[in-house]
C-alpha positions, -999 to +999 in steps of 0.1 A: +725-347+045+715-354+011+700-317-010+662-325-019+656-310-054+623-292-055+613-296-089+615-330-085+594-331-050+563-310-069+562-345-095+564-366-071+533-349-050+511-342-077+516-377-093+507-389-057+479-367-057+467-381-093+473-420-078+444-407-052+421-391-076+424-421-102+418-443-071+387-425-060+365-410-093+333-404-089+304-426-104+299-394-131+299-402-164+323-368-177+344-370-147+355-404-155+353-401-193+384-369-187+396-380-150+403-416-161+426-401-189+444-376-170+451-389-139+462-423-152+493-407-164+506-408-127+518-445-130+541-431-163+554-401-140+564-421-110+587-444-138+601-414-154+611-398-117+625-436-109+641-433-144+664-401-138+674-407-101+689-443-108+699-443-145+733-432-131+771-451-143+783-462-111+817-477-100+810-513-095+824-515-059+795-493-051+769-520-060+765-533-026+755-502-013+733-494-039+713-527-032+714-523+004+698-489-001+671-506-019+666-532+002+662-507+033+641-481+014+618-500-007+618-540+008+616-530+046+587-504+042+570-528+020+574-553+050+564-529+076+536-514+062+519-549+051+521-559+083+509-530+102+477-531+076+469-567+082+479-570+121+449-539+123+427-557+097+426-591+114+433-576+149+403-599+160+424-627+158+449-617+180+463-636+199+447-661+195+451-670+158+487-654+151+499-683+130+470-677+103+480-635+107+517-646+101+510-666+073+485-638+058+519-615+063+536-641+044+513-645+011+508-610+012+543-597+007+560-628-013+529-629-039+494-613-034+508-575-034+518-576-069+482-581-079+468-551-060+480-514-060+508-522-052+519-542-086+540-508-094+562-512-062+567-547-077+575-543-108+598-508-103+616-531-078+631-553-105+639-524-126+662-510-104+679-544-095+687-538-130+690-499-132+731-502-128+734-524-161+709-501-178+727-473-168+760-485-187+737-494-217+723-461-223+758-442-216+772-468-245+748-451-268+755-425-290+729-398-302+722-426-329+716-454-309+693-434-284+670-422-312+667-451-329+658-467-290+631-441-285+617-450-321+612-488-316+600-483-283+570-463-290+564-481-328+563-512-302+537-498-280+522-482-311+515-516-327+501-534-294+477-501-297+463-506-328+462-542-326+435-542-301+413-528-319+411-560-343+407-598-337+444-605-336+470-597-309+503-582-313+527-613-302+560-597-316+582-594-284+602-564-281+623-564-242+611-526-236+575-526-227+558-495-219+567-491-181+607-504-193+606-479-219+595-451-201+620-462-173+651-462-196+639-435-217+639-401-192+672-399-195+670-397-235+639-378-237+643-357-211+666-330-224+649-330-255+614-319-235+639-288-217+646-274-249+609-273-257+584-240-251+561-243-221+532-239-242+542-264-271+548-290-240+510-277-222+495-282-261+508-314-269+496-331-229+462-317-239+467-330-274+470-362-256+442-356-231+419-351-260+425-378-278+425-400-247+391-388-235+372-391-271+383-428-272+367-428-232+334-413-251+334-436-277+331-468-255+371-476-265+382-471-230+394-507-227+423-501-254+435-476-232+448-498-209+489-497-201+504-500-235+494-469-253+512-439-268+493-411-259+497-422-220+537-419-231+530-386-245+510-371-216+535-388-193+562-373-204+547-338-209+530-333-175+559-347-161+580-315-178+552-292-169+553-308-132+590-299-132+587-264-143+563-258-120+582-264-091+608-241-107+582-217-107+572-222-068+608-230-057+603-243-024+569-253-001+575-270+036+542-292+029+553-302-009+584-320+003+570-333+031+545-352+010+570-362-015+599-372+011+570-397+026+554-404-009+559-441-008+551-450+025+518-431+015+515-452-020+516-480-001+488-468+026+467-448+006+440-470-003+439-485+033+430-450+045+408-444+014+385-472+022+381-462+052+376-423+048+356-425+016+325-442+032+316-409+053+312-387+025+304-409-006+268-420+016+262-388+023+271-360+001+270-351-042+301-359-057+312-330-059+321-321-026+325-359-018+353-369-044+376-339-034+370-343+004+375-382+002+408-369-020+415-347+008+413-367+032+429-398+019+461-375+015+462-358+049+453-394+065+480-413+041+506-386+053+502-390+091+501-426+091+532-423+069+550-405+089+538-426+126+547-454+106+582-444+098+587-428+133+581-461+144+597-483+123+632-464+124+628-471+086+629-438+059+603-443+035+612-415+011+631-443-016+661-433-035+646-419-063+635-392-041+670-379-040+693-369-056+718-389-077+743-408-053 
């Protein structure tokens, strides 16, 4: 029985909890000129948690394991919850038409998934099919090598910033994009940010916040977009202040729970979302509507989680959720 680290389960649950509220803002000017900002940073947590629970030398013999875990953790939820989402969607069809629900199955999880939501299980996929040759890169480095990393990385996502703001793109390749970088870099940055004071960390996420939210104001929202520095920035800092906060709690039953079902959730959330959010949105001011559809879209993505999983036989808490193996 593998020790679940709290501090780790408070990220994971708030920056589930942001994926909702990004997914669900209000048609309110202020709430999306500072929500939009804020709770965009979720995508940079989720990489840095991914980061520091499989940046880890292993012994090579223990490779097959550690893409059997993947394939059973991350590939067979994606499977079953795909399935289960479209078998209910196109129920109508049943059985009558199962070859065109077999084939919608198919597309669905081979190709079309990548382009929806769920592009971030996608893409962190192939980062850890990789995460066992990065690991032995970044433990070849010496204090040197890994400032000198950090430094390209974010002038590299620096440049593609500014650039957009003139007629000419940035085409200079660099192998580290922002989601790469922030992948490889928790283990660098990371106890750099735990020497740090609590307040220093808090005034340098709102420094980002700030700056963020007046480019929101100014109509610049569209350079915001993925490759930016300041989303790096506030990444990396709430991610810290996430951390110390569960220090600070030290243990809640429901705060695990969510985060030991958090990706079976990611990938129902906005299924449940589409089909809570009509009830209130029609019927009630935003604000009561955007935290009850929150609400609601969290307590529904949880049970169906968690059915799901019962049924499957399948644990959907991936291995980032645990500790180092």
């Amino acid at each position: 029985m593998k020790q679940r680290l709290f501090p780790y389960d408070m990220a994971r649950a708030l920056a589930f909890v942001m994926v909702v509220c990004v997914h669900t803002l209000p048609d309110s000017y202020w709430v999306w000129v500072v929500g939009q900002p804020l709770f965009f940073a979720c995508n940079g947590i989720f990489f840095l948690l991914s980061g520091h629970f499989n940046l880890h030398v292993r012994d090579e013999s223990s490779y097959g394991g550690y893409y059997l875990r993947k394939v059973r953790n991350i590939l067979l939820p994606i499977v079953v919850y795909t399935c289960a989402t479209i078998i209910w969607n196109m129920k109508a069809q049943l059985p009558s038409d199962a070859a065109a629900v077999a084939k919608e199955c198919v597309t669905r999880i081979v190709y079309t998934n990548s382009g929806n939501h769920l592009w971030f299980v996608y893409t962190l996929f192939g980062y850890l099919l990789a995460a066992p040759f990065f690991a032995q890169m970044l433990d070849s480095m010496g204090t040197t090598g890994r400032r000198w990393f950090v430094i390209l990385g974010f002038g590299y996502i620096t440049c593609i910033f500014a650039m957009t703001f003139t007629p000419i793109r940035f085409g200079w390749e660099y192998p580290f994009g922002l989601w790469l970088f922030l992948f490889l870099a928790e283990p660098i940055c990371y106890p750099y940010l735990e020497r740090q004071k609590t307040s220093h960390i808090a005034a340098a996420a709102l420094g980002s916040l700030l700056v963020l939210a007046t480019f929101c104001h100014l109509g610049l929202g569209d350079h915001l977009f993925d490759i930016n520095p300041f989303y790096a920035i506030e990444s990396f800092c709430l991610y810290e202040l996430f951390l110390r906060l569960g220090n600070a709690v030290s243990s809640n039953a429901l705060v695990s729970l969510i985060a030991k079902k958090q990706f079976g959730m990611y990938i129902i959330h906005l299924f449940i979302k589409y089909r809570v959010e009509p009830h209130f949105v029609f019927t009630l001011p935003w604000k009561l509507a955007w935290p009850l559809t929150v609400l609601f879209t969290c307590a529904g993505s949880l049970a169906a989680a968690i059915v799901l999983d019962s049924l499957a036989v399948v644990q959907a808490a991936s291995s980032w959720q645990l500790v180092p193996e």
